[in-house]
C-alpha positions in Angstrom: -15.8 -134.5 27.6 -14.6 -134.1 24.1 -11.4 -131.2 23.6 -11.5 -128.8 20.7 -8.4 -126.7 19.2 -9.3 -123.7 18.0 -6.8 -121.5 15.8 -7.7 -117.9 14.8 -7.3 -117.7 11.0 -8.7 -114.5 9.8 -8.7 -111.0 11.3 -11.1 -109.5 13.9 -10.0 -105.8 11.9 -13.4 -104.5 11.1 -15.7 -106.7 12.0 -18.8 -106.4 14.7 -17.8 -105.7 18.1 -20.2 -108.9 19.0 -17.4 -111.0 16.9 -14.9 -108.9 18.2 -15.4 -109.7 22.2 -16.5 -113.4 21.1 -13.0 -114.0 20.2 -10.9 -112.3 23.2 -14.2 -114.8 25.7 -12.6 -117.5 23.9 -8.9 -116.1 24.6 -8.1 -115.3 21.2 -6.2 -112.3 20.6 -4.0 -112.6 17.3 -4.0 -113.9 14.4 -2.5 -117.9 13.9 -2.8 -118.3 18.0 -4.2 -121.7 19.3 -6.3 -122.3 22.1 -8.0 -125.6 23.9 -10.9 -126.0 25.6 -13.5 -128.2 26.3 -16.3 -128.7 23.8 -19.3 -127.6 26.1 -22.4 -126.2 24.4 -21.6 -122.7 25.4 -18.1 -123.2 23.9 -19.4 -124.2 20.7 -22.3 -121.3 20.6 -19.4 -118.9 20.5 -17.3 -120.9 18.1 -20.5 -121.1 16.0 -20.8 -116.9 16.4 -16.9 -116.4 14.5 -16.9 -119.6 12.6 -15.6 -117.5 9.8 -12.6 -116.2 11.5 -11.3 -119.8 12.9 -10.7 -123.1 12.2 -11.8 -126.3 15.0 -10.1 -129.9 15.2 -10.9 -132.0 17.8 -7.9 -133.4 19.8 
């Protein structure tokens, strides 16, 4: 299966709690910190939920 990076770009600092969770399920819990995982469809659903707050690359 394909990897994706995913770096957190903009602040979770007043923002739905929904968004807020999204980010710490995908282990993201500061700002400019990098994570990998594998791009399953559940994966991307939650990328797809705070697609404003973080950038993906494939690796």
């Amino acid at each position: 299966m394909k990897r994706i990076r995913i770096t957190q770009v903009k602040s979770a600092i007043d923002r739905p709690v929904r968004q807020k969770r999204s980010l710490e399920a995908l282990g993201l819990k500061k700002m400019h910190r990098t994570v990998e995982h594998t791009a399953t469809p559940q994966i991307l659903g939650i990328v797809d939920s705070v697609k404003h707050l973080v950038t993906v690359e494939e690796i």
